[in-house]
C-alpha positions in Angstrom: 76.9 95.2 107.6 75.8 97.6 110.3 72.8 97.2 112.6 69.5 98.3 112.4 69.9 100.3 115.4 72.6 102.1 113.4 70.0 103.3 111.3 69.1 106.9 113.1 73.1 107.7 113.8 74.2 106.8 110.5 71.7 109.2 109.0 72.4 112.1 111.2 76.1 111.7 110.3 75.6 111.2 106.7 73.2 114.1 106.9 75.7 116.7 108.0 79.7 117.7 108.4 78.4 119.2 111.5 78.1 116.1 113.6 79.8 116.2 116.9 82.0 114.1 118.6 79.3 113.4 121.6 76.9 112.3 118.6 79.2 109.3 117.8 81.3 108.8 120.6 79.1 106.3 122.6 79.1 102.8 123.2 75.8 102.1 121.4 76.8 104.4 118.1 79.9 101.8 118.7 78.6 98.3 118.9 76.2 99.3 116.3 79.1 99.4 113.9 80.7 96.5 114.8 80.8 94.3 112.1 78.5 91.5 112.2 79.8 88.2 113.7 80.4 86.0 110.8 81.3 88.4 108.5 85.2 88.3 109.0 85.9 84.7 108.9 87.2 83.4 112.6 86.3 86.5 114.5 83.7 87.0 116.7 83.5 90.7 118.3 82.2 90.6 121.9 79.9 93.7 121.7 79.4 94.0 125.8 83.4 94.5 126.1 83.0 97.9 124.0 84.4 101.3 126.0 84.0 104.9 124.2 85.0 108.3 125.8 85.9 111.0 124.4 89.4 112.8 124.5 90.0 116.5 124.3 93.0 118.6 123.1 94.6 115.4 123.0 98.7 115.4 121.6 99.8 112.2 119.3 102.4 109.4 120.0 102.0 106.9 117.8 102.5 107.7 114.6 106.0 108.4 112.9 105.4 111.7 112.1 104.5 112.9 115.4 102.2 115.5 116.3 104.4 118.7 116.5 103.9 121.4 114.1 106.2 123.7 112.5 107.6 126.4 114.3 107.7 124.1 117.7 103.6 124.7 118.5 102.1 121.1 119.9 99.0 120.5 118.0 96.5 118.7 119.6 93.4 116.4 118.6 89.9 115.8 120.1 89.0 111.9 119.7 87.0 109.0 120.5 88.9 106.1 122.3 87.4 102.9 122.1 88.1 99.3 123.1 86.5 96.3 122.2 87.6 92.6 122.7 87.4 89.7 120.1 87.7 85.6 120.5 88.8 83.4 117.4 86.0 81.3 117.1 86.5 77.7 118.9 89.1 79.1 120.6 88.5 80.9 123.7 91.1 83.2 123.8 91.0 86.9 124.1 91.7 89.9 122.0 91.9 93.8 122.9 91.8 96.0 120.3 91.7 100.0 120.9 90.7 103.0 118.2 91.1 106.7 118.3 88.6 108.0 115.4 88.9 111.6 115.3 86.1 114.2 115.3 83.5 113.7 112.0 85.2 117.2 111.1 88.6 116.2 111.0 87.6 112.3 110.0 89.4 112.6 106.0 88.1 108.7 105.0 91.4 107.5 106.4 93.0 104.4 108.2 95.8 104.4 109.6 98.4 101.3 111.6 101.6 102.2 113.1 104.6 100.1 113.2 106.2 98.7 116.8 109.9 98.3 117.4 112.1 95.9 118.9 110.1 93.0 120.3 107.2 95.3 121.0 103.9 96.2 119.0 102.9 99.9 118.9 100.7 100.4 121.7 99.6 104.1 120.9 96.5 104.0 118.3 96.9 108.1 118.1 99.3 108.3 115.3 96.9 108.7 112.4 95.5 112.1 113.8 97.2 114.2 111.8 95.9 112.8 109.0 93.0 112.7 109.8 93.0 108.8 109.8 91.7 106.5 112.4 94.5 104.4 113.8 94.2 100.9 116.1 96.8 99.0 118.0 96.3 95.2 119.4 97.2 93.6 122.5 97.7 90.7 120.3 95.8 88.3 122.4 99.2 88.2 124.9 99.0 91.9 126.5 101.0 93.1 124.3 100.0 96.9 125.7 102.1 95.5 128.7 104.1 92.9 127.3 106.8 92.6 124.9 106.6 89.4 122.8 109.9 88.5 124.0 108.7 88.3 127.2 106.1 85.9 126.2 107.8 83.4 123.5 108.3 80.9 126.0 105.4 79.0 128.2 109.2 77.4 129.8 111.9 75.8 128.7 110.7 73.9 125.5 107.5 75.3 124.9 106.8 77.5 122.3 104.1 79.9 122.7 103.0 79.8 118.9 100.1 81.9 119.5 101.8 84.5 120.1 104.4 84.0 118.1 101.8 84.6 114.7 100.1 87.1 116.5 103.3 89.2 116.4 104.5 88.1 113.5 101.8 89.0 111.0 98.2 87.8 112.2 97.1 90.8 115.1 97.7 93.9 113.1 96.0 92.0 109.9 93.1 91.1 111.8 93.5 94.8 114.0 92.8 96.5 110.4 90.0 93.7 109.2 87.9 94.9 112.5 89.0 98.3 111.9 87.9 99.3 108.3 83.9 98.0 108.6 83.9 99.5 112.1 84.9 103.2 110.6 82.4 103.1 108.3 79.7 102.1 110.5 81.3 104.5 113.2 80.7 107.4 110.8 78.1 106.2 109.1 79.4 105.8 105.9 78.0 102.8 103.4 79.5 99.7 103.0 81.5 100.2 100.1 82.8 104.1 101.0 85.8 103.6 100.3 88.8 104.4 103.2 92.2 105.1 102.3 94.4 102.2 104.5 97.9 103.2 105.6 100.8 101.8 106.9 103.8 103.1 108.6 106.7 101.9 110.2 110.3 101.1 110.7 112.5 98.7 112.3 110.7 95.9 113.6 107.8 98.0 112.6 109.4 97.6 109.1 108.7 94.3 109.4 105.3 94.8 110.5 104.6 96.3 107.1 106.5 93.9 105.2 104.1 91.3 106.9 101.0 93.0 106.3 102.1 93.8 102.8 102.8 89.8 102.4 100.1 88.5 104.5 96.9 91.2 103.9 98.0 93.1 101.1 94.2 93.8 99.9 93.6 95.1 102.8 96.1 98.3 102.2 96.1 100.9 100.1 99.4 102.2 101.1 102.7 101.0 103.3 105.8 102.8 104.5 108.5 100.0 105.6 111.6 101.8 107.1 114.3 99.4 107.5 112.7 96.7 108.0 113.8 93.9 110.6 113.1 91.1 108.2 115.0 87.9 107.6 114.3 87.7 111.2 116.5 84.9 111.9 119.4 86.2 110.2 119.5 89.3 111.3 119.0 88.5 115.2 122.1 86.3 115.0 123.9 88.7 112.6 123.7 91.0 116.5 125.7 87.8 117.8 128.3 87.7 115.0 130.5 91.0 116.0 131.1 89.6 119.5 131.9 86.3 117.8 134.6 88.0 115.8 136.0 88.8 118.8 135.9 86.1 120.5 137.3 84.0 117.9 140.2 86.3 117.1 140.8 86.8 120.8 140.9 90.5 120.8 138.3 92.6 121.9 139.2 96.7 120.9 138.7 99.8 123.2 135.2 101.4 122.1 137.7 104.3 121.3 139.5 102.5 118.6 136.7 101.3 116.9 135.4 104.7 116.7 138.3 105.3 115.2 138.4 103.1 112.6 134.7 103.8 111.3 135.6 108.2 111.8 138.9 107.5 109.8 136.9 105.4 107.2 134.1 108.0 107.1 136.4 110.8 106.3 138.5 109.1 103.6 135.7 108.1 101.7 133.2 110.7 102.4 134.4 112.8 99.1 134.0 109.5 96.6 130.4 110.6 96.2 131.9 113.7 94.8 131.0 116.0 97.7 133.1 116.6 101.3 130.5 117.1 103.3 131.6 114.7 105.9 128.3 111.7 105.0 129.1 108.9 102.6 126.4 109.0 100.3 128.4 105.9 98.4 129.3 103.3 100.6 129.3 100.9 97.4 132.5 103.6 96.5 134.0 103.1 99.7 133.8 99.2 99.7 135.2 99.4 96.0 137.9 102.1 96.4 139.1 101.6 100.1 141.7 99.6 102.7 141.0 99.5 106.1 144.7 98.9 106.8 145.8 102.3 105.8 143.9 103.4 109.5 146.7 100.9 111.0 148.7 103.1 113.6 146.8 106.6 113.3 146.4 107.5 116.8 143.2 108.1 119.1 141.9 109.6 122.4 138.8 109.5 124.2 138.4 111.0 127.7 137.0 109.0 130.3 133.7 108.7 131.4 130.7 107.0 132.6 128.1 106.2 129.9 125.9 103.4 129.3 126.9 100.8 126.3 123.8 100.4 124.3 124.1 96.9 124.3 121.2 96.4 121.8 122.8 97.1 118.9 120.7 100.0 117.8 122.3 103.5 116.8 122.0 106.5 119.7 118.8 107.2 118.1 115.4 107.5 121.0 112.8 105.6 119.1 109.2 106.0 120.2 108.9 102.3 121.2 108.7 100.6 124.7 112.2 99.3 126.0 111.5 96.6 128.6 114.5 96.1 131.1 114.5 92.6 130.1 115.5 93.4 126.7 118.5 94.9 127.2 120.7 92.6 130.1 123.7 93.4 128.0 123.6 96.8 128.4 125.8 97.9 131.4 126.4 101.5 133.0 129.7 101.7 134.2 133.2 103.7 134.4 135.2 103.9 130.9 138.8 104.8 131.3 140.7 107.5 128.9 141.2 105.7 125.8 144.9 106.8 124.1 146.7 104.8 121.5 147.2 103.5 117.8 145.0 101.8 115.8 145.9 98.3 116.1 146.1 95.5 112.9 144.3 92.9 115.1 141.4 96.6 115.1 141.8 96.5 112.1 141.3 92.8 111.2 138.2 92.9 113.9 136.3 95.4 111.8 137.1 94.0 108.6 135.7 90.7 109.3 132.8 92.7 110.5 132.0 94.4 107.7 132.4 91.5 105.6 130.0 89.7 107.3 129.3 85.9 108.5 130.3 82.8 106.4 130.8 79.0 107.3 134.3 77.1 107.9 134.6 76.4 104.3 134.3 79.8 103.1 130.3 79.9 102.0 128.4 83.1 103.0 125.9 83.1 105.6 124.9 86.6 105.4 125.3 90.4 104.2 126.3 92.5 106.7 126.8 96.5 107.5 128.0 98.8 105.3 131.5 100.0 105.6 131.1 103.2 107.4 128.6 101.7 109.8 128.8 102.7 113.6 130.0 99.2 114.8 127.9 99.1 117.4 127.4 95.4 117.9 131.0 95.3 118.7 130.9 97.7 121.7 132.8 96.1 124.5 132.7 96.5 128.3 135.8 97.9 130.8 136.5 95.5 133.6 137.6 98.0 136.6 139.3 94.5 138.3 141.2 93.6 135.6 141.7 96.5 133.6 140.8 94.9 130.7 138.4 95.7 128.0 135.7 92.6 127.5 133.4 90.7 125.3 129.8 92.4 125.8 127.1 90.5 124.0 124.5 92.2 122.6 121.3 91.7 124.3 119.4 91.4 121.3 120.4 89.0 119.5 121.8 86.7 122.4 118.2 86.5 123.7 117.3 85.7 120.0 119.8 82.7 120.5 118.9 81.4 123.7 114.8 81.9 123.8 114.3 81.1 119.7 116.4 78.8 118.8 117.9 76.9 122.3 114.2 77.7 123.8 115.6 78.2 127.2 113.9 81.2 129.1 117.0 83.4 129.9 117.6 86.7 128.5 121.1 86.7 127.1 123.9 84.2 126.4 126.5 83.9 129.0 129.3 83.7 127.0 130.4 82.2 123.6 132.6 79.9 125.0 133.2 77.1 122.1 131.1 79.1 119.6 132.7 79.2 115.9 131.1 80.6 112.9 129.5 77.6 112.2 127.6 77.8 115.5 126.3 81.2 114.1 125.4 79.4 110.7 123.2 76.4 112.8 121.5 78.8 115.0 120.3 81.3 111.8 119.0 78.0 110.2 117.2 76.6 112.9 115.4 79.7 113.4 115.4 80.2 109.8 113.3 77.1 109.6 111.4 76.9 112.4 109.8 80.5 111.7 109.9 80.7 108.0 106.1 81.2 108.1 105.6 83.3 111.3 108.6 85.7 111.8 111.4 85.6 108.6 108.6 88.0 106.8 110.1 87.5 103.4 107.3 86.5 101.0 108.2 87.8 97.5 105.3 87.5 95.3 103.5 90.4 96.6 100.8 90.1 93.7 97.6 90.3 95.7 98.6 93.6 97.3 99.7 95.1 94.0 97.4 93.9 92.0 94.2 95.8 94.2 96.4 98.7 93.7 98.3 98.9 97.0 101.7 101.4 97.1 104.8 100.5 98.9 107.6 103.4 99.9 110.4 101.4 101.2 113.3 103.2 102.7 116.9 102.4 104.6 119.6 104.4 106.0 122.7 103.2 104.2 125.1 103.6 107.3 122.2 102.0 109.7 124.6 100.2 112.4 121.7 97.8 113.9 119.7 96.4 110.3 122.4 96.3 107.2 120.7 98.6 104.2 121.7 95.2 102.2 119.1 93.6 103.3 116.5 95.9 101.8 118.2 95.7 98.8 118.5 92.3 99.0 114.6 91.9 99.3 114.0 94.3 97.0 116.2 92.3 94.2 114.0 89.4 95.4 110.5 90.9 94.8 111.8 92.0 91.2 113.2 88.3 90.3 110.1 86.7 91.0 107.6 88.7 90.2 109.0 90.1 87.0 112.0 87.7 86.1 110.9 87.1 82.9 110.7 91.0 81.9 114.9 93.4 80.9 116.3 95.1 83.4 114.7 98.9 81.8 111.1 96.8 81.4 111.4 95.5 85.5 112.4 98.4 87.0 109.4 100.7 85.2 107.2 98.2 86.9 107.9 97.6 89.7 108.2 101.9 90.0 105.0 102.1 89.6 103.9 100.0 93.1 106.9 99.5 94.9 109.9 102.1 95.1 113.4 101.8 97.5 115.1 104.3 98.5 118.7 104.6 100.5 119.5 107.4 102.5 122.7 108.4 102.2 124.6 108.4 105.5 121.7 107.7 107.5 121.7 105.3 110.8 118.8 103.2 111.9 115.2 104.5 111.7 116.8 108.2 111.7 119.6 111.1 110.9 123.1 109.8 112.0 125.2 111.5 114.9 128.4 110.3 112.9 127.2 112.0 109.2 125.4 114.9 109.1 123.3 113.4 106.2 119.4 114.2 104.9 116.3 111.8 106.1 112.8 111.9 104.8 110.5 113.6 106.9 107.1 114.0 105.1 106.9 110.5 103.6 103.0 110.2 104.5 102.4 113.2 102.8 103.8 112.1 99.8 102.2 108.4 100.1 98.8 110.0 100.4 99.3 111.8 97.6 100.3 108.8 95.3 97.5 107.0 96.7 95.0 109.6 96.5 96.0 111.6 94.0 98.1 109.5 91.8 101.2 111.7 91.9 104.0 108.9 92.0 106.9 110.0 92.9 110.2 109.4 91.0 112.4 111.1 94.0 112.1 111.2 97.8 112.4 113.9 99.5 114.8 114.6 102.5 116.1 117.0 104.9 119.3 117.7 106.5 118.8 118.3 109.9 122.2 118.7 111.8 125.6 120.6 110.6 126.5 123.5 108.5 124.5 122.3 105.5 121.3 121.7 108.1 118.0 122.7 105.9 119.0 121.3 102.5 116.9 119.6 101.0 117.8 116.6 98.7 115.7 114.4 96.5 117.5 111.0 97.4 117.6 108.6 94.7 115.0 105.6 93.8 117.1 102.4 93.7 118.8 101.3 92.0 120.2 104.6 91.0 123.3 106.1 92.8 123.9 109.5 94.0 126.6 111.2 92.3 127.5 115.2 93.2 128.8 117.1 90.7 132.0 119.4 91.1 131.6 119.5 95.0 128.4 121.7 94.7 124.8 121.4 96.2 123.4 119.2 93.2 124.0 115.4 92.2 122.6 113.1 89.6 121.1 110.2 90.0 123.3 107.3 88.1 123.4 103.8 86.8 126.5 102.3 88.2 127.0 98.6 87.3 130.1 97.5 89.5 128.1 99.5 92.6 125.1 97.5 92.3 127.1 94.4 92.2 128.9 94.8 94.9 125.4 95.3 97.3 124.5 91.9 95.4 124.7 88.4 97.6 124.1 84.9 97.2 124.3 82.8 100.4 125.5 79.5 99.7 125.5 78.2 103.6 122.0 77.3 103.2 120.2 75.0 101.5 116.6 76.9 101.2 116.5 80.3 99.4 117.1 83.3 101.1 114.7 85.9 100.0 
């Protein structure tokens, strides 16, 4: 409830669309429409931390849409940014939370949290300008405008830093949007119960971000966009480990150029099973289904040389608008790669099939899904020793930092080697991280009733060739949202329902987050247009729509499928139906028998 001293502003703003930004843009308008302490349950605002200035002809950077315009024009935004600082009660700690409202004549009732990436929160609370939404970010109580939670994991060897650990993993950007809803209102002088449209968008880790808020505070949103999510987190920050282990355990570590070979050869074979040549495999299920990595065996290749940097990370060549910390990346290395000629090898071969068909235990039991054949194999990137003349194992940063901070809980940035490491290694370290996190970081709660039942939408999307998070494990989750929540309903019944709240997509050809250099393929670009208007306007959509961006087909649009239909194309032409394929959906189906607790 706001202040007294609210009283005069809120009726001046309520009064008239023609209140300025100076008229609300000050510290007292601000700590007047704080929320009251002891009205959100283990918060208490500290009202003499509160900043306000105003910010003119500002541009946007933390949103996912950006703030360019068509037609290459920069729009810009006039705001108020403000920072105020909050202490869990009894605790003593302290939290920095910043706003950007926009101008009462652009202010559209709207709310709006952006997804981080990598080990980072978004530190940009800009990105719900365009919409005319007020948008927050969180230092998460660890500086996490400075900080990436990697960074902090570990007070030293041993020592989990578990406040930070739930701060990242579901608790700041919960609490960031509990602050930030009663503070809009009272900022604009709205009443208590006006409602305001609360939005969600991210991908990658910020995928996750959504998925936690979705689990975790799921009356607090009206609507979440989850690209690719980085769920599962255990398994899929040792998954980053498992290519190198292939490697290492088959004693054969290929020339960059071969692999590249491999997945360019694999692309082009299968690329017309979808019915269309158009060089992007809109049905990887088709591929793994129809064909044999051994008939690449001896095709020939040729890269020049050159001096690039390995990306080490295991992320596609796409720039994503997150922080990158030096410390996250160790495994990445700049250096001198030498022309690249020769045949395909079977021991290539047999590296990227074990790759593709993704970790399992000595005796045969399946740890995990991996990426889609197709995939960029990224993780499996090695490095040219100029000494030796040899290519060598280069572990990617990512998930070897995973390994030794999470689960060994020694402070060092990468593994040195996998010396001794088998398979089961791999298996041990996903299920002691599995455990220890289940209810901070694996973010895979699937009875997402609270959030659906207050009416909250979900658009959940995945580039089905992403190299860095396998598009089976959103369908995985996905299959695990519909078996518990509505197990007891036939296949036609479940998939109405669940339609109605939560809807998958998979981008055909698509890598991580974004288009894919390899397949000139369509990715959504409007998607917060079209979640505003099913959550505003109740227009749900039954098809998402997509662009192509790159190669000769650039500008078609396509209405991608809503899972689990299949893209089909008919007679090589511009349009495809949308089909039920039994045999395709079973084969993105997994159990994983290597562990003893469900996998969700």
């Amino acid at each position: 409830m706001r202040r007294p001293g609210a009283t005069a502003l809120a009726a001046l703003v309520a009064s008239s669309n023609a209140a300025s930004i100076a008229d609300v843009c000050t510290v007292s308008n601000v700590q007047a429409a704080l929320p009251a302490n002891g009205t959100l349950l283990g918060i208490n605002l500290i009202p003499t931390t509160v900043t306000a200035s105003i910010v003119y002809n500002a541009t946007t950077g933390g949103g996912m849409g950006g703030g360019a315009s068509s037609g290459g024009s920069v729009t810009t935004y006039t705001y108020c940014n403000v920072t105020v600082t909050y202490t869990h009660s009894g605790k003593g700690d302290k939290v920095v939370l910043k706003y950007a409202f926009p101008q009462p004549s652009d202010f559209k009732n709207r709310f709006y949290v952006a997804g981080g990436g990598g080990f980072s929160l978004s530190s940009d609370a800009t990105g719900g300008l365009p919409y005319g939404a007020v948008g927050g970010a969180t230092d998460a109580g660890y500086d996490a405008f400075s900080n990436s939670y990697d960074e902090v994991v570990l007070y030293g060897n041993g020592s989990t830093n578990w406040d930070a650990t739930y701060m990242f993993g579901y608790q700041a950007l919960g609490e960031l949007t509990k602050v930030g809803k009663p503070l809009t209102r009272g900022f604009y002088g709205l009443s208590d119960d006006a409602k305001v449209y609360t939005y969600f968008e991210g991908c990658s880790d910020g995928g996750r971000e959504g998925m936690s808020q979705v689990q975790r505070f799921g009356e607090e949103y009206d609507g979440a966009i989850t690209g690719a999510p980085a769920f599962r987190f255990a398994h899929q920050q040792v998954l980053h480990v498992f290519s190198s282990a292939v490697e290492a355990i088959q004693g054969y570590y290929p020339p960059p150029c071969e692999l590249a070979k491999i997945v360019n050869a694999t692309i082009a074979a299968c690329d017309p099973l979808d019915g269309r040549t158009d060089g992007v495999v809109s049905r990887t299920d088709l591929c793994m289904l129809n064909f044999n990595l051994s008939s690449i065996i001896g095709e020939p290749y040729y890269c020049a040389a050159q001096n690039g940097t390995s990306l080490g990370s295991g992320f596609s060549r796409r720039s994503m608008n997150t922080r990158v910390h030096k410390r996250q990346a160790p495994g990445s290395s700049t250096g001198y790669q030498p022309a690249q000629n020769g045949t395909v090898s079977a021991e290539g071969v047999a590296v990227a099939q074990a790759i593709y068909n993704g970790p399992h235990n000595s005796a045969g039991e399946r740890a995990y899904l991996s990426w889609q054949i197709a995939s960029e194999l990224s993780d499996a990137s090695t490095t040219y020793n100029t000494a030796s003349g040899k290519w060598e194992l280069s572990i990617p940063s990512i998930g070897g930092e995973y390994v030794t901070k999470f689960v060994q809980l020694l402070d060092l940035d990468n593994l040195s080697d996998l010396n001794n490491v088998t398979y089961d290694t791999l298996v041990d370290w996903t299920n002691t991280g599995f455990v220890r996190y289940l209810d901070s970081l694996q973010t895979t709660l699937p009875d997402l009733t609270p959030f659906q039942s207050s009416g909250g939408k979900l658009l959940h999307y995945h580039g089905e060739s992403d190299p860095s998070i396998p598009a089976a494990s959103s369908v995985h989750y996905w299959q695990s949202v519909r078996a518990v929540m509505y197990g007891g309903l036939g296949d036609a019944a479940a998939r109405e329902a669940l339609q109605d709240w939560y809807q998958f997509y998979l981008v055909p050809g698509a890598g991580h987050c974004g288009a894919n250099a390899l397949q000139p393929g369509p990715f959504p670009q409007d998607n917060m247009a079209v979640m505003i208007d099913w959550v505003e306007n109740g227009v749900r959509p039954s098809r998402l729509n997509a662009t192509v961006s790159s190669g000769a087909r650039a500008g078609e649009t396509q209405m991608l499928c809503q899972w689990p239909a299949r893209p089909l194309w008919r007679g090589n032409s511009s349009d495809f139906s949308c089909v039920d394929d039994e045999a395709s959906v079973e084969s993105w189906t997994y159990s994983f028998p290597a562990f003893k607790v469900p996998v969700y």
